[in-house]
N, CA, C and O atoms as CSV, one atom per row, in Angstrom:
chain,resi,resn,atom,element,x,y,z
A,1,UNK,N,N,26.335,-15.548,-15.188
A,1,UNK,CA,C,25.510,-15.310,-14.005
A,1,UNK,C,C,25.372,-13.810,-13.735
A,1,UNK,O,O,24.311,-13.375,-13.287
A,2,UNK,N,N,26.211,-13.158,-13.943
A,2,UNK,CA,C,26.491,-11.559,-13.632
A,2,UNK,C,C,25.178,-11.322,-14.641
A,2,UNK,O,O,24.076,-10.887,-14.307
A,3,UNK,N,N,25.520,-11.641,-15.672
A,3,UNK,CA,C,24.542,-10.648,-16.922
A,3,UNK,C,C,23.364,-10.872,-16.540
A,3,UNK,O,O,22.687,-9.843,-16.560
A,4,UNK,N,N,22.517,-12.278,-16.006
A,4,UNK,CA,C,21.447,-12.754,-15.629
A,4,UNK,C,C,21.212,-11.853,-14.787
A,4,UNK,O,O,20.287,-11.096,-15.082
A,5,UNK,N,N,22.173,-11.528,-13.043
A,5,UNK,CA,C,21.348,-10.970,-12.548
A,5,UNK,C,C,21.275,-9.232,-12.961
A,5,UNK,O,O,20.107,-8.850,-12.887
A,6,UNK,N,N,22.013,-8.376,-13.276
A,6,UNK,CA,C,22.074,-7.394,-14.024
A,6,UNK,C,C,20.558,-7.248,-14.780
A,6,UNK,O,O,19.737,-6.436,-14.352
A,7,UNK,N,N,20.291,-8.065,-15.876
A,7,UNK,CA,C,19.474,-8.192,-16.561
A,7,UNK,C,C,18.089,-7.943,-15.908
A,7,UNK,O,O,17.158,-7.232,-16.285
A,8,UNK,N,N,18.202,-8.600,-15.008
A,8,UNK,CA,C,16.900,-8.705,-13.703
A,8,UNK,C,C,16.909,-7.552,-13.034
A,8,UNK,O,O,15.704,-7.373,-12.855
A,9,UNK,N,N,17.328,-6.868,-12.663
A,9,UNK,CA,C,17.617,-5.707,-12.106
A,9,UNK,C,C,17.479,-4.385,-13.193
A,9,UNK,O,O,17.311,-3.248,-12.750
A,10,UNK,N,N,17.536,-4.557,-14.114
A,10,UNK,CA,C,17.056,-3.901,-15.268
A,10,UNK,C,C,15.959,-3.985,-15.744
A,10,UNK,O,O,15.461,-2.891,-16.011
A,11,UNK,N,N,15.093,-5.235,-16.066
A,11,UNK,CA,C,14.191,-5.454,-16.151
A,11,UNK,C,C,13.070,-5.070,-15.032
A,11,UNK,O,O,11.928,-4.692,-15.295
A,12,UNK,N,N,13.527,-5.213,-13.953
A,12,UNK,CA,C,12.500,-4.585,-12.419
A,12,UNK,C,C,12.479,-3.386,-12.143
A,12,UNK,O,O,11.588,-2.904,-11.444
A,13,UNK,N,N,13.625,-2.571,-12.728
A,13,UNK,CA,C,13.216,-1.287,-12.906
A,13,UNK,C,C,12.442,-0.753,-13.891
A,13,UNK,O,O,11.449,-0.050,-13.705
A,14,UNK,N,N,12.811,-1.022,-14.742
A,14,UNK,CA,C,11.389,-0.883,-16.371
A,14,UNK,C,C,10.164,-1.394,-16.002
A,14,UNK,O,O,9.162,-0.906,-16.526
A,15,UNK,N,N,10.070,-2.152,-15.317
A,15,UNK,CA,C,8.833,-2.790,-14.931
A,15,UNK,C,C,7.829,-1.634,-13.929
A,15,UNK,O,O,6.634,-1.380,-13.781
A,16,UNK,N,N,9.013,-1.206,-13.445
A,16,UNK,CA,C,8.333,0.082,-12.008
A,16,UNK,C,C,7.483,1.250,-12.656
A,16,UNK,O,O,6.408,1.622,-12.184
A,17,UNK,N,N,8.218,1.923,-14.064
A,17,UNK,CA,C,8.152,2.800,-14.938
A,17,UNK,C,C,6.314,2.696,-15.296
A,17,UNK,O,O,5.814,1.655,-15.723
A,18,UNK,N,N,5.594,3.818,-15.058
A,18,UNK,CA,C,6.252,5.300,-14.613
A,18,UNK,C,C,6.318,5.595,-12.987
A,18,UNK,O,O,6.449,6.780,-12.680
A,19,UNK,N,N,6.249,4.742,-12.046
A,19,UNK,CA,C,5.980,4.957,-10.551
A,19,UNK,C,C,7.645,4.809,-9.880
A,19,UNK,O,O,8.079,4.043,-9.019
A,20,UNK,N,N,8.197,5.688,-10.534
A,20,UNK,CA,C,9.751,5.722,-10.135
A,20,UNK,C,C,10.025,5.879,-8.296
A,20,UNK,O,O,10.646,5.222,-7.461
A,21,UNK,N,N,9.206,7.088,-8.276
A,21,UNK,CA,C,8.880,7.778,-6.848
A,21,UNK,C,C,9.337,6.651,-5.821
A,21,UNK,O,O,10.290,6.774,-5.052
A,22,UNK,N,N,8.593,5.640,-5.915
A,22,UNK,CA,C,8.178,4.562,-4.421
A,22,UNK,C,C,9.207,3.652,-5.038
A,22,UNK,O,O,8.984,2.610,-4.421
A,23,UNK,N,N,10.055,3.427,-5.751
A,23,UNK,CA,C,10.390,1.724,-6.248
A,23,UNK,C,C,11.118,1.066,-5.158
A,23,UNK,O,O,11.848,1.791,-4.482
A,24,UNK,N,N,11.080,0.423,-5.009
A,24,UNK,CA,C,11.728,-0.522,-3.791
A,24,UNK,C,C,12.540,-2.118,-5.061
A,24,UNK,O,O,11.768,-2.497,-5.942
A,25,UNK,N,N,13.501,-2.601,-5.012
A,25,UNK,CA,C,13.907,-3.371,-6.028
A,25,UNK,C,C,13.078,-4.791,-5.297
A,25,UNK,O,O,12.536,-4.824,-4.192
A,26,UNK,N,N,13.178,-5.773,-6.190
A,26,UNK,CA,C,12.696,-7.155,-6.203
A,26,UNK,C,C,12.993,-8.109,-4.941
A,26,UNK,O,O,12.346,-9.126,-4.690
A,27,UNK,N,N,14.336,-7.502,-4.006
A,27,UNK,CA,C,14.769,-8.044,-3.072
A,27,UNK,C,C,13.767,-8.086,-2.103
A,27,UNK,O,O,13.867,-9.127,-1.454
A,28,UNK,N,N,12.550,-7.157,-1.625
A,28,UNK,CA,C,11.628,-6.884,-0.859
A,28,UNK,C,C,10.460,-7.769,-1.195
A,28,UNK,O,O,9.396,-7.580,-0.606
A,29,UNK,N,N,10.562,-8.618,-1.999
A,29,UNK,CA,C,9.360,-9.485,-2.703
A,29,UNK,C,C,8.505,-8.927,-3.138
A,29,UNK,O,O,8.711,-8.135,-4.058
A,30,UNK,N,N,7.237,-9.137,-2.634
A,30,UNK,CA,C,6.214,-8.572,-2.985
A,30,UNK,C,C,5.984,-6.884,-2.589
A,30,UNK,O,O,6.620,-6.407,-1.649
A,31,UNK,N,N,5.047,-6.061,-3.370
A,31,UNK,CA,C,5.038,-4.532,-3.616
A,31,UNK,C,C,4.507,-4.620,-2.027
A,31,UNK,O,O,4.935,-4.018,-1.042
A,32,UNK,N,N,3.495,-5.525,-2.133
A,32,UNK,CA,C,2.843,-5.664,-0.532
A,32,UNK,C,C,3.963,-5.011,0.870
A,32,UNK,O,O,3.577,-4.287,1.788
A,33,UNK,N,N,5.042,-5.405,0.712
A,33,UNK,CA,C,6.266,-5.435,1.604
A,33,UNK,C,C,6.735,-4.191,1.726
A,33,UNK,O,O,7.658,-4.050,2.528
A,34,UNK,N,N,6.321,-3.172,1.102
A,34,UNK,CA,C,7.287,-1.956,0.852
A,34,UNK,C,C,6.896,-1.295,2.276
A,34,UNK,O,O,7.778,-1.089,3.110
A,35,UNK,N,N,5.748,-1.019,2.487
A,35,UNK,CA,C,6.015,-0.408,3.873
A,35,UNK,C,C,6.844,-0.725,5.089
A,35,UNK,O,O,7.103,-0.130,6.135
A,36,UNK,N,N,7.176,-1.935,4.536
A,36,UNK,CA,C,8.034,-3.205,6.053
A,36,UNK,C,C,9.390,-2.497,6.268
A,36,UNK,O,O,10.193,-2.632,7.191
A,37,UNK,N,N,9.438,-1.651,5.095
A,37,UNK,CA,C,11.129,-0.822,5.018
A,37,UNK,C,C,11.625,0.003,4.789
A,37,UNK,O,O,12.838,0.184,4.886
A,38,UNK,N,N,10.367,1.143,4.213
A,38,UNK,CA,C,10.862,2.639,4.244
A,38,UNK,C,C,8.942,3.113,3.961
A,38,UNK,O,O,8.068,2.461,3.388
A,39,UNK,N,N,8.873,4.393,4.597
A,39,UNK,CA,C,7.970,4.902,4.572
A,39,UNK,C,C,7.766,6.328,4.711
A,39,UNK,O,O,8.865,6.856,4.545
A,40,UNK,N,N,6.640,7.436,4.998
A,40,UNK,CA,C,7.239,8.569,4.658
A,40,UNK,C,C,7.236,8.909,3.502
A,40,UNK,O,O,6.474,8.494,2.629
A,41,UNK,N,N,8.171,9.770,3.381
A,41,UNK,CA,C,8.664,10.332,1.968
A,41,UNK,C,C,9.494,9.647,1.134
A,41,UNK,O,O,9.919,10.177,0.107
A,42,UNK,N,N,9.867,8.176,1.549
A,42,UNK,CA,C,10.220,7.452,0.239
A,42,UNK,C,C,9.361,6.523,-0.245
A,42,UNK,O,O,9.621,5.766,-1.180
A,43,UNK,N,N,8.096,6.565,0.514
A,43,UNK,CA,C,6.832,5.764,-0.002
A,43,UNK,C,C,5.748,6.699,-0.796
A,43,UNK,O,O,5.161,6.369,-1.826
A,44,UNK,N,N,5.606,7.973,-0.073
A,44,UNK,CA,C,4.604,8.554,-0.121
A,44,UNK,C,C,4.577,9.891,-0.534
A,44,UNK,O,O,5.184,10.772,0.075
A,45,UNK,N,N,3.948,10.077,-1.475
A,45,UNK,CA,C,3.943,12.132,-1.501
A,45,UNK,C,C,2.678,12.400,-2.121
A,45,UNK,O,O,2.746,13.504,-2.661
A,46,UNK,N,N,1.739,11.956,-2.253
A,46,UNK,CA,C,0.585,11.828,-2.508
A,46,UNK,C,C,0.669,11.610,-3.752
A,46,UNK,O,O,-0.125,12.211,-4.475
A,47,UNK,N,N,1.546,10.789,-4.293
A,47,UNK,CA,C,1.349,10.235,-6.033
A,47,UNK,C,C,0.499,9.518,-6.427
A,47,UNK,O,O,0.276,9.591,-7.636
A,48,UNK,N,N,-0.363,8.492,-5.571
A,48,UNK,CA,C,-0.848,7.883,-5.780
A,48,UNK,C,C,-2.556,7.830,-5.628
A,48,UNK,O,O,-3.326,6.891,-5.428
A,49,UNK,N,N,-2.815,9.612,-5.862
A,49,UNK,CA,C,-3.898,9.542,-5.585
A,49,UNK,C,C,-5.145,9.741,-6.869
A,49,UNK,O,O,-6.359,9.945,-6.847
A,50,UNK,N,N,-4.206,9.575,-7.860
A,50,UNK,CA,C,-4.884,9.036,-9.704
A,50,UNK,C,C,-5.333,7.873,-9.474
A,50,UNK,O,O,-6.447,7.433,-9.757
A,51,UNK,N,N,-4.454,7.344,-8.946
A,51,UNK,CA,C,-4.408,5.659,-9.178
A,51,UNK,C,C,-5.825,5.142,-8.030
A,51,UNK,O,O,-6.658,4.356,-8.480
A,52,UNK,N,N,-5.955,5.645,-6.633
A,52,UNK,CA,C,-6.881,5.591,-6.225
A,52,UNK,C,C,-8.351,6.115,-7.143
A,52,UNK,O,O,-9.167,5.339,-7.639
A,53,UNK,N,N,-8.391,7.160,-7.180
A,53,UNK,CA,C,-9.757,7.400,-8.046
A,53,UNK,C,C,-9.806,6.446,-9.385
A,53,UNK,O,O,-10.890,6.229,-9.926
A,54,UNK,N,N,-8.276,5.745,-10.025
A,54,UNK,CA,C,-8.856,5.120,-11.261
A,54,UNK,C,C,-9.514,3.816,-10.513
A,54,UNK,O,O,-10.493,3.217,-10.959
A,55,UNK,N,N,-8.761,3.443,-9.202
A,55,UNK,CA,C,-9.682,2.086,-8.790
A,55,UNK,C,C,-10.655,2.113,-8.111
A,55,UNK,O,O,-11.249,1.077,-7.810
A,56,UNK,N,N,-11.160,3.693,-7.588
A,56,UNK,CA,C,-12.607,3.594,-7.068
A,56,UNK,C,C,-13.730,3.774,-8.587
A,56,UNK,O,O,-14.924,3.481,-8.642
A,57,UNK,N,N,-13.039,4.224,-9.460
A,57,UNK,CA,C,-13.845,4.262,-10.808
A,57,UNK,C,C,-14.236,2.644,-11.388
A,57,UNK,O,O,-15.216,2.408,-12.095
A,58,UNK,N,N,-13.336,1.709,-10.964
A,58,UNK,CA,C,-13.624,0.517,-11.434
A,58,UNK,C,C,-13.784,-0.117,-10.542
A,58,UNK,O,O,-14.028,-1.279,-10.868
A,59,UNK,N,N,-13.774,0.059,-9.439
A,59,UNK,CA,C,-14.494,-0.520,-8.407
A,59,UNK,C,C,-16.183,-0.126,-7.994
A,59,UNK,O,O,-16.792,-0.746,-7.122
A,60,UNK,N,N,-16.725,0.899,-8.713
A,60,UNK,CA,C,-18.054,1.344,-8.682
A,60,UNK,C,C,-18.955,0.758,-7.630
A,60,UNK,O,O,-19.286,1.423,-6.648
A,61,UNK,N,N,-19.300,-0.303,-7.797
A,61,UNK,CA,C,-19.987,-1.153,-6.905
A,61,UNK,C,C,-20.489,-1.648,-5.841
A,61,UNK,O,O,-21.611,-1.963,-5.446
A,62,UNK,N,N,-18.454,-1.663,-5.085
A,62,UNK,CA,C,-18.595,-2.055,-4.523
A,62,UNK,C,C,-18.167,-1.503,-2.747
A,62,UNK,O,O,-17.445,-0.534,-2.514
A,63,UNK,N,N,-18.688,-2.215,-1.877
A,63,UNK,CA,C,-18.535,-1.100,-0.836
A,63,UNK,C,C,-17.515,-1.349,-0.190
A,63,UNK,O,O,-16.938,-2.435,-0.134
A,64,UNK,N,N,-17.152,-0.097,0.480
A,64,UNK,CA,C,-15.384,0.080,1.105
A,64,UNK,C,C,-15.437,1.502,1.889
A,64,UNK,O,O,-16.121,2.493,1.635
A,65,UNK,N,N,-14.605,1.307,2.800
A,65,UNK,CA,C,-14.182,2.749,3.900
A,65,UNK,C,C,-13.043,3.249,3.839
A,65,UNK,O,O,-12.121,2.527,4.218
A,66,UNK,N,N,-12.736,4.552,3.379
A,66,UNK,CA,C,-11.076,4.935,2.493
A,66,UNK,C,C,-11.395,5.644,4.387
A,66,UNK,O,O,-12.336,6.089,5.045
A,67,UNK,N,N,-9.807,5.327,4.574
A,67,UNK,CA,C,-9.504,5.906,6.003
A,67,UNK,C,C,-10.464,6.319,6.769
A,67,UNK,O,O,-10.956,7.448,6.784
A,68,UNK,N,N,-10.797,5.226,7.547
A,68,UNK,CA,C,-12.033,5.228,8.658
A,68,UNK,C,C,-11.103,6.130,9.735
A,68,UNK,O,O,-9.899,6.262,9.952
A,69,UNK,N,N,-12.345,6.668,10.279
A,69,UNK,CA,C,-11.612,7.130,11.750
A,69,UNK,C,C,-11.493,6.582,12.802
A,69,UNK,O,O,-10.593,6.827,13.605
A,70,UNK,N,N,-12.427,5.718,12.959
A,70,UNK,CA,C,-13.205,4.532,13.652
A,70,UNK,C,C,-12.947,3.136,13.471
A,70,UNK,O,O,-12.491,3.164,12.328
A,71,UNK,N,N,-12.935,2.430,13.674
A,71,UNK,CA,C,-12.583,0.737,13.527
A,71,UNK,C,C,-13.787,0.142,12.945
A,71,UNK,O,O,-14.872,-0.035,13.499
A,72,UNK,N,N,-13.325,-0.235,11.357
A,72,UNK,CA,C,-14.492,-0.646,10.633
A,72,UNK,C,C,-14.294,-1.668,9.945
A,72,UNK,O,O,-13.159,-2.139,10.014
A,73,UNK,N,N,-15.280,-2.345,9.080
A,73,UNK,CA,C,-15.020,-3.747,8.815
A,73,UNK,C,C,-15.407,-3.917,7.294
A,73,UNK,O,O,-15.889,-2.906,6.783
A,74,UNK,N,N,-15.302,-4.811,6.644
A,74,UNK,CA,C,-15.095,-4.868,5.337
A,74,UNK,C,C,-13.933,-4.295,4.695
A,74,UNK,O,O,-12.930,-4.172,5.400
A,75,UNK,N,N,-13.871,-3.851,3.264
A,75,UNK,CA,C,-12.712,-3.595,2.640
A,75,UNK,C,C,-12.452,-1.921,3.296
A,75,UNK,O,O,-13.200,-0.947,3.372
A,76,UNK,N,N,-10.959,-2.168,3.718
A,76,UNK,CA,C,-11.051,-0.494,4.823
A,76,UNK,C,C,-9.410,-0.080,3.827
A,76,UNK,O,O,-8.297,-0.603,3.884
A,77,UNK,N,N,-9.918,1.004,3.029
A,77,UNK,CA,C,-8.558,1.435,2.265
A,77,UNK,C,C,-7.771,2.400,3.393
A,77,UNK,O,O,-8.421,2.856,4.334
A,78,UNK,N,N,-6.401,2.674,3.258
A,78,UNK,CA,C,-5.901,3.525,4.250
A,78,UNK,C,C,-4.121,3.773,3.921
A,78,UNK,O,O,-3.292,2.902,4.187
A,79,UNK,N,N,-3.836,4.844,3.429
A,79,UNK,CA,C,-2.506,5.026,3.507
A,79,UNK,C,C,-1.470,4.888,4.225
A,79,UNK,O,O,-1.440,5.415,5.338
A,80,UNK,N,N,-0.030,3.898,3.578
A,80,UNK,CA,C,0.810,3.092,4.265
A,80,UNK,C,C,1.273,4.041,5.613
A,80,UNK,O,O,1.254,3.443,6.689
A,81,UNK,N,N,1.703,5.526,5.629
A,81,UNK,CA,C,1.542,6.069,6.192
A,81,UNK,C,C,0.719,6.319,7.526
A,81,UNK,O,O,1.109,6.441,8.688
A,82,UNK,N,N,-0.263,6.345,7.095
A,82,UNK,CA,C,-1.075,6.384,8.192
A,82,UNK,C,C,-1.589,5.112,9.296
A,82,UNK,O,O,-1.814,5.165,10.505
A,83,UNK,N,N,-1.644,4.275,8.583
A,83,UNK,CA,C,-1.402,3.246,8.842
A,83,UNK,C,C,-0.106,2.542,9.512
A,83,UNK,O,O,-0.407,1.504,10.102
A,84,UNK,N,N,1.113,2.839,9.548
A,84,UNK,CA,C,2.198,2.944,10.257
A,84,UNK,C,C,2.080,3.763,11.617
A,84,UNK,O,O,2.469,3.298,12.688
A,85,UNK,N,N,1.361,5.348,11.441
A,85,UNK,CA,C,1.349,5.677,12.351
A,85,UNK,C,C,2.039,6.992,12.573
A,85,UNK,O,O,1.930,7.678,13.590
A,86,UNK,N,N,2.995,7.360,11.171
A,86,UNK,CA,C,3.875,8.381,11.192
A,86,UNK,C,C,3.354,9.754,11.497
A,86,UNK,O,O,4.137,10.657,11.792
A,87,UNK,N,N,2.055,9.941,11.437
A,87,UNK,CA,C,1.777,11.388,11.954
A,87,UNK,C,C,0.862,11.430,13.388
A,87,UNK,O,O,0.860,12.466,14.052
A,88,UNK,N,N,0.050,10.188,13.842
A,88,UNK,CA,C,-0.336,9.725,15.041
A,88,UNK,C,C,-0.264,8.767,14.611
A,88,UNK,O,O,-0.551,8.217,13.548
A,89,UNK,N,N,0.418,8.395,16.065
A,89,UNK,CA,C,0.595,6.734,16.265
A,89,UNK,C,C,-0.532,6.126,16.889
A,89,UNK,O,O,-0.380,5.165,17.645
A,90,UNK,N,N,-1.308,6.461,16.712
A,90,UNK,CA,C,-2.925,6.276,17.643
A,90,UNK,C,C,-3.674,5.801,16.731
A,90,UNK,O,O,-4.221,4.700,16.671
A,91,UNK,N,N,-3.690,6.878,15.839
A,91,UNK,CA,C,-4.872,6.790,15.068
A,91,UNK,C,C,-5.284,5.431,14.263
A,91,UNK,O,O,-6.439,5.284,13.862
A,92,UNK,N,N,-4.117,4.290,14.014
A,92,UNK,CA,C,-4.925,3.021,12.966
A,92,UNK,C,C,-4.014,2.045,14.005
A,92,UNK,O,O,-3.340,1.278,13.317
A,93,UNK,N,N,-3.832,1.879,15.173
A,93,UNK,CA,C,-3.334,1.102,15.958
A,93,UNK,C,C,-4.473,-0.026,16.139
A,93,UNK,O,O,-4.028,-1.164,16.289
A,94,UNK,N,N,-5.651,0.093,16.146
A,94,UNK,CA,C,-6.630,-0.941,15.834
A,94,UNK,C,C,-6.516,-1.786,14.198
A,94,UNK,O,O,-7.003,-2.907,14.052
A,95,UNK,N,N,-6.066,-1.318,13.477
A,95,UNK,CA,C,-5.734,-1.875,12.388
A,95,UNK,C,C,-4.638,-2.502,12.563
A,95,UNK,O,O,-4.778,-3.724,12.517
A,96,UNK,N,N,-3.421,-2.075,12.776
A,96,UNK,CA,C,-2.151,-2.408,13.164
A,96,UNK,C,C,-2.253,-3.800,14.096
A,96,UNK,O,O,-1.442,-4.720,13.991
A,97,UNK,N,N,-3.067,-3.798,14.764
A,97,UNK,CA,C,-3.428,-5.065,15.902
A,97,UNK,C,C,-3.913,-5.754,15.095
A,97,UNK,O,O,-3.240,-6.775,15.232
A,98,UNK,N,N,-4.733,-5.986,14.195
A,98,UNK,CA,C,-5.767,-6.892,13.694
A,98,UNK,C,C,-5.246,-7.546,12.185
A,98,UNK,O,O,-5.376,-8.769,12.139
A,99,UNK,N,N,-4.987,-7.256,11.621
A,99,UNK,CA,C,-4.946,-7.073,10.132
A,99,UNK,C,C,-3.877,-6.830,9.141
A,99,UNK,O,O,-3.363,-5.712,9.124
A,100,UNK,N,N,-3.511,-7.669,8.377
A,100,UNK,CA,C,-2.211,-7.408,7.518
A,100,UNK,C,C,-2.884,-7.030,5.799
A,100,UNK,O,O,-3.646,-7.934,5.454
A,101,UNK,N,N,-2.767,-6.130,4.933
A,101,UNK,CA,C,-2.728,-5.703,3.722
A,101,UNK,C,C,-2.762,-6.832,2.936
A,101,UNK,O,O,-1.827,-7.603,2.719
A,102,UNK,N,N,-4.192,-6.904,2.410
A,102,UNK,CA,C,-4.305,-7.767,1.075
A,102,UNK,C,C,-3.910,-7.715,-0.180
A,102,UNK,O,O,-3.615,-8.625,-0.954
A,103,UNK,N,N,-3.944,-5.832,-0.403
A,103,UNK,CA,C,-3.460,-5.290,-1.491
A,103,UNK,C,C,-3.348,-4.161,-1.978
A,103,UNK,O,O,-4.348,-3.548,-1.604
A,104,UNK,N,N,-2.914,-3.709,-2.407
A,104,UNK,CA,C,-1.994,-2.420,-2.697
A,104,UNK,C,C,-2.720,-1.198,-3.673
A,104,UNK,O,O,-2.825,-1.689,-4.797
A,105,UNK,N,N,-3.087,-0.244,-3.669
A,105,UNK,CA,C,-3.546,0.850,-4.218
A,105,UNK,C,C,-2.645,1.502,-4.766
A,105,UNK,O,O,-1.892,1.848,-3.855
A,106,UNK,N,N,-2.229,1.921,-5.827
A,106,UNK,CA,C,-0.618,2.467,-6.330
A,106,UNK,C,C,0.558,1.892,-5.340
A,106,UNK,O,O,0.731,0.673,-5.335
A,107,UNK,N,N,1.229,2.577,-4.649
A,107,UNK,CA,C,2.481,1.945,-3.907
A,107,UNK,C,C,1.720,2.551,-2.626
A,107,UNK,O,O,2.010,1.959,-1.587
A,108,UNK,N,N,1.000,3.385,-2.515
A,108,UNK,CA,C,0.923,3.785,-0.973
A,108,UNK,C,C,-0.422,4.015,-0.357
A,108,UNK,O,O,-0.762,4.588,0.678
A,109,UNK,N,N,-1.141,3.349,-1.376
A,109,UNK,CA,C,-2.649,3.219,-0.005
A,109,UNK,C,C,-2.593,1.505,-0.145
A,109,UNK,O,O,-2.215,0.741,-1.033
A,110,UNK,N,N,-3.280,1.297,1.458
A,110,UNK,CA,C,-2.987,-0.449,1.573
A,110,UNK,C,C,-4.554,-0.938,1.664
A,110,UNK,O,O,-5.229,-0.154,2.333
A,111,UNK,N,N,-5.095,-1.771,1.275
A,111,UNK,CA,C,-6.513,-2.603,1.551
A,111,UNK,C,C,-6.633,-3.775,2.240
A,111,UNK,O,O,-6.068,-4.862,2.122
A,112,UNK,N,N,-7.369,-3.408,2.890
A,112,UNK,CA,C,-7.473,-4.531,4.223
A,112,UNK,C,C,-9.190,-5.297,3.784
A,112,UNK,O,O,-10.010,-4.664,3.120
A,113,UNK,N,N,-9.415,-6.513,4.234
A,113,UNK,CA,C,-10.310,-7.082,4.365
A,113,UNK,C,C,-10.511,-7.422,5.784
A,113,UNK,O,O,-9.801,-8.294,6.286
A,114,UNK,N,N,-11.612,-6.682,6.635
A,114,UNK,CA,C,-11.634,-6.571,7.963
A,114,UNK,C,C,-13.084,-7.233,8.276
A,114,UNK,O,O,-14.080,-6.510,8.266
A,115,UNK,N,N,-13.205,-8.902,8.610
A,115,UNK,CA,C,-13.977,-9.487,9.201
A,115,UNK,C,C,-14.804,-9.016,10.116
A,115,UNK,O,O,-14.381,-8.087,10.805
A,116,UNK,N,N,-15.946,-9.438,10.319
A,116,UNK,CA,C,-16.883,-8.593,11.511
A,116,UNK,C,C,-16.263,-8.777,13.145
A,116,UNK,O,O,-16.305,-8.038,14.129
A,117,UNK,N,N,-15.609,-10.294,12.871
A,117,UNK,CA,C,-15.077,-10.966,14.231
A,117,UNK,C,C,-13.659,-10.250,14.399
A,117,UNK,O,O,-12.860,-10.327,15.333
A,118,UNK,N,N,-13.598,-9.577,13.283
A,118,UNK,CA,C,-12.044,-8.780,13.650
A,118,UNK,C,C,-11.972,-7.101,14.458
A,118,UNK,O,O,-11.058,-6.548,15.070
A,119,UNK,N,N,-12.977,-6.783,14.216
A,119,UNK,CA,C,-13.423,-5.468,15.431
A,119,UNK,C,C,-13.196,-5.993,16.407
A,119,UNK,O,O,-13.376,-5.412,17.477
């Protein structure tokens, strides 16, 4: 049983590789979860902002609002950060009310799907 879970714990770190920066282990479930428990500078240092341009490159198409200032609807991208609130706590508190993260942009921008009835 030891080696099993060992093994797993080895394996979830290789798995993280190369996004060492943010790893949070398997206990947190889903990557979705990582903001639920550390944020800041053990989420965030702007590493993840390749990974954004590689998914607005393959996302071409389609339409989306990377950190609205304003309360907006459809796919609204926005860093876990900011989105928490850590530098104003003001500023995505309309998000914060409405809306939980569909999915994840490297480890630290979050995507929301924001209904018209959700403004």
């Amino acid at each position: 049983m030891r080696d099993t879970t060992l093994g797993f714990y080895v394996l979830g770190t290789i798995c993280q590789c190369p996004r060492y920066l943010s790893y949070f282990n398997c206990l947190i479930g889903h990557r979705l979860n990582a903001y639920h428990y550390l944020a800041d500078s053990n989420l965030d240092w702007g590493q993840d902002l390749f990974a954004l341009w590689a998914w607005e490159r393959a996302h071409a198409g389609q339409h989306y609002t990377l950190e609205p200032y304003f309360p907006a609807q459809g796919l609204v991208i926005v860093r876990a950060n900011d989105f928490l609130g850590i530098n104003d706590p003001e500023a995505y508190a309309w998000l914060r009310a409405r809306a939980a993260p569909v999915a994840t942009i490297g480890d630290s921008y979050l995507a929301f799907d924001i209904a018209p009835a959700d403004r």
